[in-house]
C-alpha positions as CSV (number, residue, x, y, z in Angstrom):
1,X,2.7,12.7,-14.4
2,X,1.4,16.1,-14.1
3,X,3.7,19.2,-13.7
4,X,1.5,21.7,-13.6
5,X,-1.5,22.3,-11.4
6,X,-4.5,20.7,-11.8
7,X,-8.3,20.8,-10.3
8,X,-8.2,19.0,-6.9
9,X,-4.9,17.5,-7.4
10,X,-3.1,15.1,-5.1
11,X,0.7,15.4,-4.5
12,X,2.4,11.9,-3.5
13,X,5.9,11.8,-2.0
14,X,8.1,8.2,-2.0
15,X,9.3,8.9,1.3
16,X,10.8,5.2,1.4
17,X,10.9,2.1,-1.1
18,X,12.7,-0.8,-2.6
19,X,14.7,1.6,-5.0
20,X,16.4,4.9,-5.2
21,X,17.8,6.8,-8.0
22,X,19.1,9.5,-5.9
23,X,21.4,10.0,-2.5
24,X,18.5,8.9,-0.3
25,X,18.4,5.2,1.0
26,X,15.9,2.5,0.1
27,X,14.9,-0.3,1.9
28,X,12.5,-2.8,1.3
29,X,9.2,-1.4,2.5
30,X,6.6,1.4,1.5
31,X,6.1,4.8,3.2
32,X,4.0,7.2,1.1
33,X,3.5,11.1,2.3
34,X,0.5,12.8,0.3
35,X,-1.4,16.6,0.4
36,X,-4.4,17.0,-0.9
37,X,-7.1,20.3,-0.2
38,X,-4.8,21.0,2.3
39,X,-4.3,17.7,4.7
40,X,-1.2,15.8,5.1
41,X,-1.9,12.2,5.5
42,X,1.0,10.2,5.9
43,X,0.7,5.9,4.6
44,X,2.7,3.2,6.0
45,X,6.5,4.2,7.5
46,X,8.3,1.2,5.9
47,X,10.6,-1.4,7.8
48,X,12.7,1.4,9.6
49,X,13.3,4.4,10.6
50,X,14.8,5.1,7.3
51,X,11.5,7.3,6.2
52,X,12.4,9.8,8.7
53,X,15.8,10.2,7.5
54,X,14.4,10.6,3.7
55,X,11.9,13.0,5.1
56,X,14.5,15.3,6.5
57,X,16.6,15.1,3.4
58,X,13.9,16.2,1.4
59,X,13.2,19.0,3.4
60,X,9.9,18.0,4.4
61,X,7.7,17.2,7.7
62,X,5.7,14.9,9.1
63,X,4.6,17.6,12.2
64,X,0.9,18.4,11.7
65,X,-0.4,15.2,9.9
66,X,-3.8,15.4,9.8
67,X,-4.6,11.3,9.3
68,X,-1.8,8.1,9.9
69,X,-2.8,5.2,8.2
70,X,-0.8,1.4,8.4
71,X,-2.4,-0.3,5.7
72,X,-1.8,-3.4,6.8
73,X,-0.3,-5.8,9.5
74,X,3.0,-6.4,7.7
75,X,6.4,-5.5,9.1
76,X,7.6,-3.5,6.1
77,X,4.7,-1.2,6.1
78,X,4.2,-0.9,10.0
79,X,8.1,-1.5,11.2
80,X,8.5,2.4,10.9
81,X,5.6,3.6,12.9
82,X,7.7,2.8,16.1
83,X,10.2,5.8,15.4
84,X,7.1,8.0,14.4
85,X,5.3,7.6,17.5
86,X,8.0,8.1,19.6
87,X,8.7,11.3,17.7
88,X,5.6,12.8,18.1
89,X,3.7,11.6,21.2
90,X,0.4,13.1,19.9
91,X,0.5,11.0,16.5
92,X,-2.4,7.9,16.1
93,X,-2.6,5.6,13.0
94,X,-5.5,4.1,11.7
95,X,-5.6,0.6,11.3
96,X,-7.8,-2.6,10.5
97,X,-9.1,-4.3,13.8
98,X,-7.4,-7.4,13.0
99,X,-3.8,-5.9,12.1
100,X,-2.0,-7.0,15.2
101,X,-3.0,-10.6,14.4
102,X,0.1,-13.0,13.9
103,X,0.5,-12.8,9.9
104,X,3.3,-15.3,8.6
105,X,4.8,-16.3,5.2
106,X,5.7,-19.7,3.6
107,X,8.1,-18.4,1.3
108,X,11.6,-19.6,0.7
109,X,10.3,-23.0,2.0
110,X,9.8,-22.0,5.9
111,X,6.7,-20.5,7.6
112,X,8.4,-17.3,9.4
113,X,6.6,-14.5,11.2
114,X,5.9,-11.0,8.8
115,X,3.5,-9.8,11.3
116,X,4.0,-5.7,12.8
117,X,7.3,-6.1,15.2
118,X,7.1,-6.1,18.6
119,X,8.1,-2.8,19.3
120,X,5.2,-1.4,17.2
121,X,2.7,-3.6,18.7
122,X,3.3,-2.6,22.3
123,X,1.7,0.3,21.2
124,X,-1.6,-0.7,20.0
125,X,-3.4,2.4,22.1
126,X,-1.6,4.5,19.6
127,X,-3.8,2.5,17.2
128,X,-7.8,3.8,16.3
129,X,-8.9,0.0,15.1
130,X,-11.3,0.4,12.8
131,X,-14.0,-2.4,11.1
132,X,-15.8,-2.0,7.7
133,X,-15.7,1.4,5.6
134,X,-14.6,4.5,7.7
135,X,-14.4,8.5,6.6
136,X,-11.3,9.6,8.6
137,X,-11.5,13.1,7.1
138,X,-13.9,14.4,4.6
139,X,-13.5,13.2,1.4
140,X,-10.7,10.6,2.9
141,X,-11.7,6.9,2.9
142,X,-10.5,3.5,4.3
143,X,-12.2,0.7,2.5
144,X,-11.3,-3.2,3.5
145,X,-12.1,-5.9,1.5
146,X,-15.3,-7.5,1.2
147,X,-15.0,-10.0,-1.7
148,X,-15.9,-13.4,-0.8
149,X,-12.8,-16.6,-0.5
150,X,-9.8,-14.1,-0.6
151,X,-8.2,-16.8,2.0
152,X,-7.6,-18.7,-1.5
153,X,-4.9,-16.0,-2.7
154,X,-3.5,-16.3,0.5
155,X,-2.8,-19.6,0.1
156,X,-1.8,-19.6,-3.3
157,X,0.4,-17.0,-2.3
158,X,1.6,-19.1,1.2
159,X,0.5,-16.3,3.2
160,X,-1.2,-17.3,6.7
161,X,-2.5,-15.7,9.7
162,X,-2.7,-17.3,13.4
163,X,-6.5,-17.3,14.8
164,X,-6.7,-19.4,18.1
165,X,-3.9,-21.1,17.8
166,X,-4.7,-22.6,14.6
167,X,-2.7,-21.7,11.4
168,X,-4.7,-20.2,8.2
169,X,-4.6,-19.0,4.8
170,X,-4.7,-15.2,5.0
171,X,-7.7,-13.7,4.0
172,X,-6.7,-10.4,4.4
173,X,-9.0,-8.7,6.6
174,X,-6.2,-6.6,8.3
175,X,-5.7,-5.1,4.6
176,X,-7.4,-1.8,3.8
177,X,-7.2,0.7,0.8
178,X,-7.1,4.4,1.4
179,X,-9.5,6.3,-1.0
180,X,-9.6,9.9,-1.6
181,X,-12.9,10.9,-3.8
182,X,-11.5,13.8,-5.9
183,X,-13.2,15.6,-8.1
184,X,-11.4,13.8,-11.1
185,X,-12.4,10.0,-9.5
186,X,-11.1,8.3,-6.8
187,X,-7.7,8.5,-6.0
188,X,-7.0,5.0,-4.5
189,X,-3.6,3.8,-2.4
190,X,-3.0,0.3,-1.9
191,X,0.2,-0.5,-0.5
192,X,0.7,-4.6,-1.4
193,X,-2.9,-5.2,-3.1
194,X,-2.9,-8.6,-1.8
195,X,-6.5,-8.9,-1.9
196,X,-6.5,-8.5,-6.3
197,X,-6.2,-5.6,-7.7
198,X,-9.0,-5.7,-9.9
199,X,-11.3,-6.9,-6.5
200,X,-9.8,-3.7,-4.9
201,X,-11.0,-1.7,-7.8
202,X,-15.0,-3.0,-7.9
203,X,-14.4,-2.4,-4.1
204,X,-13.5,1.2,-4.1
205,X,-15.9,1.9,-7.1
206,X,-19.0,-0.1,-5.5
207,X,-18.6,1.6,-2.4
208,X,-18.2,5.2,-3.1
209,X,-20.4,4.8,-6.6
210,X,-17.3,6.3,-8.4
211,X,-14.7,5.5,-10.6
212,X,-11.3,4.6,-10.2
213,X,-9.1,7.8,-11.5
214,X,-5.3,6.7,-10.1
215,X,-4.1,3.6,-8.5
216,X,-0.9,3.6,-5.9
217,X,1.0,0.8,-4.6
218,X,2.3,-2.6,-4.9
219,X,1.0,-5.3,-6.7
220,X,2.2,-7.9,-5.1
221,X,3.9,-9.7,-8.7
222,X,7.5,-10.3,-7.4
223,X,8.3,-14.1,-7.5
224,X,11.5,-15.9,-7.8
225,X,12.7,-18.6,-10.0
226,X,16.3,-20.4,-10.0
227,X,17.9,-17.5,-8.0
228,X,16.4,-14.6,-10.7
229,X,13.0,-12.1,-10.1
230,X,10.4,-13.3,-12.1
231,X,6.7,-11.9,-12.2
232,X,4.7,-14.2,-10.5
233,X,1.7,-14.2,-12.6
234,X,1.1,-16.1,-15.4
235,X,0.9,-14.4,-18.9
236,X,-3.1,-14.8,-18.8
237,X,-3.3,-13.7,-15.1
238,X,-1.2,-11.2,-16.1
239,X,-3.5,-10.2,-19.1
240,X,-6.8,-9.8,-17.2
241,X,-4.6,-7.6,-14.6
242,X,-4.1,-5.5,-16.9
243,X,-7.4,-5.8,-18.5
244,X,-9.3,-4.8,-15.3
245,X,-7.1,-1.4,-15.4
246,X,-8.2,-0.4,-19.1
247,X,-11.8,-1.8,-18.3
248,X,-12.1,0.2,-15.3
249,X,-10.6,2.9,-17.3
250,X,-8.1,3.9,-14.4
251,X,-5.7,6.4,-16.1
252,X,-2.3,6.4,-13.7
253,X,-0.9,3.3,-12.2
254,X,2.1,4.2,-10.0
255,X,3.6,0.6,-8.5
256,X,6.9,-0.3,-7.2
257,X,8.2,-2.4,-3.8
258,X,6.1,-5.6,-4.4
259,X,5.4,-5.6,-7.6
260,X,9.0,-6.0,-9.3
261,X,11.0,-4.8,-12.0
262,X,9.8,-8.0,-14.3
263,X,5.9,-7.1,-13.5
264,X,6.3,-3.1,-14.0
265,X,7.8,-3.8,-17.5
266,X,4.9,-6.4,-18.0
267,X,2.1,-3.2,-17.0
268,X,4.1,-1.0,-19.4
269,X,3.8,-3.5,-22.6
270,X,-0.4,-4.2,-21.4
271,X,-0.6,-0.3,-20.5
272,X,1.6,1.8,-22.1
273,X,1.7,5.2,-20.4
274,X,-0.6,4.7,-17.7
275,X,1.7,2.7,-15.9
276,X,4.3,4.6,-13.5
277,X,7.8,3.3,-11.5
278,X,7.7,4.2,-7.5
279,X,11.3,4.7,-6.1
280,X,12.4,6.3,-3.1
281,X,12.6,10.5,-3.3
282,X,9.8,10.7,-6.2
283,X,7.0,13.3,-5.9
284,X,4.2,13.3,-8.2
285,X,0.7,15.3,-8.9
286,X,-2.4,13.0,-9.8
C-alpha cells in the first residue's frame, strides 16, 4: 500500500464486503468506489443497500460518477444497483449483454437461482449492454473473457446458466474485468475471477499489449469441508495461481469476499507482500 502520492495513481475505496474491522457493516457482496485522473467510477453495489449506508459513513459520494459498472450477473454484485438507481435517476451501469441471463448454483447440494434479483432486472434500460472489449472512458476498459472451454470451471465449480430452457455449465460470458491502463501498467478489477485468474491476466495483457501492474477482487477460493472454510484449490492449483502472479510479475494483489480467509493466507505464504486483505471501510492508492 502506498501512502503517499504517486504518478497516475488509483485510489480504491471498500465501500461494502464480507468483513469489517471498523463500525461500518459488511455483508457478503463486493462494492468498490475508485478515482483516478479525476473520474469516479463506481464497481458493483453488493447484495444491498448497505453500500450506500457505508458511503455516507465515510463521508463520501456517489453523485457525479462518471462510469457504473456490474461486473457480472450475480446477486451479490448487482443486488445493490436497485437502491442506486432509484437514488439517482440519471445513473446507467455498464454490463455484459448476457448478464440478465438466469445464472444458478449447485452448491450446498441444490441448484438455486444467484442470478441479478428481480428488482434490478426490471430495470434493464438502465443497463448500456455491451459485447466484446469496450472503452467507457479514456483510458478505462471492460474486457470479457475470450479463452476457449471456460464452461469447464463452471462446472467444476457447479455453476450454470439457463439458455432456452436448457440448463448449462456457466461459461461466464456475462463476466467482464474492468481495466484502467495507467501509466505504471494496467490496473485490473475483477470482482469473483471466475473465469481463472491467470486467463484474466493473458486477457487483459493481450488485449491492451501491457502488463498487469495491480490486481482487485475475488478469487473465487472459498470452499467448505465438514462445516469449516477451506480453500478450494488444491495445493498445485494453488501453486500455479500463485505462479501466474509472480510470472506475470503483477506487484499488488488486493482479494477478499470470495476468495476466503484460508486462500488469502495461502497468497501470502506463495506471495509474500504483494498480496493484500479487502474488508469493508478500506481505501488504498495503487
Amino acid at each position: 500500500m502506498h501512502n503517499t502520492p504517486i504518478p497516475d495513481s488509483v485510489t480504491v475505496t471498500v465501500l461494502v464486503e464480507n468483513t469489517t474491522n471498523s463500525t461500518l457493516r459488511c455483508e457478503h457482496g463486493l462494492s468498490l468506489l475508485m478515482e483516478w485522473r479525476g473520474r469516479r467510477i463506481l464497481l458493483d453495489a453488493g447484495q444491498t443497500g448497505l453500500f450506500l449506508e457505508n458511503t455516507d459513513a465515510l463521508g463520501l459520494s456517489l453523485t457525479e460518477l462518471d462510469a457504473c459498472v456490474l461486473s457480472h450477473g450475480h446477486y451479490d454484485h448487482a443486488g445493490g444497483f436497485g437502491a442506486l438507481l432509484r437514488q439517482d435517476p440519471a445513473a446507467r451501469v455498464y454490463a455484459q449483454k448476457l448478464v440478465f441471463e438466469p445464472h444458478l448454483s449447485g452448491s450446498g447440494g441444490k441448484i438455486h437461482d444467484i442470478g441479478v434479483p428481480p428488482a434490478v432486472a426490471e430495470q434493464r434500460e438502465r443497463f448500456l449492454l455491451i459485447e466484446g472489449m469496450t472503452e467507457i472512458l479514456s483510458g478505462v476498459y471492460l474486457v470479457p473473457h475470450n479463452t476457449a472451454n471456460l464452461a469447464q470451471l463452471g462446472a467444476k465449480g457447479k455453476l450454470y446458466r439457463q439458455a432456452g430452457g436448457e440448463l448449462l455449465p456457466d461459461d461466464f460470458s456475462h463476466e467482464q474485468s474492468l481495466v484502467l491502463d495507467t501509466a505504471r501498467g494496467l490496473v485490473l478489477f475483477n470482482s469473483c475471477s471466475h473465469g481463472g485468474a491467470a486467463n484474466i491476466l493473458r486477457e487483459a495483457r493481450e488485449a491492451l499489449g501491457k502488463p498487469v501492474y495491480a490486481y482487485i477482487g475475488g478469487l473465487h477460493l472459498k470452499g467448505h469441508r465438514n462445516g469449516r472454510e477451506v480453500c478450494a484449490l488444491p495445493p498445485a492449483e494453488m501453486d500455479e495461481l500463485c505462479g501466474a502472479f509472480l510470472r506475470e510479475n503483477v506487484r499488488h494483489i488486493y482479494t477478499g469476499h470470495c476468495t476466503g480467509a484460508p486462500g488469502l493466507e495461502l497468497l501470502r505464504q506463495g506471495l509474500g507482500e504483494r498480496a493484500h486483505t479487502l474488508t469493508t471501510g478500506l481505501r488504498f492508492t495503487v
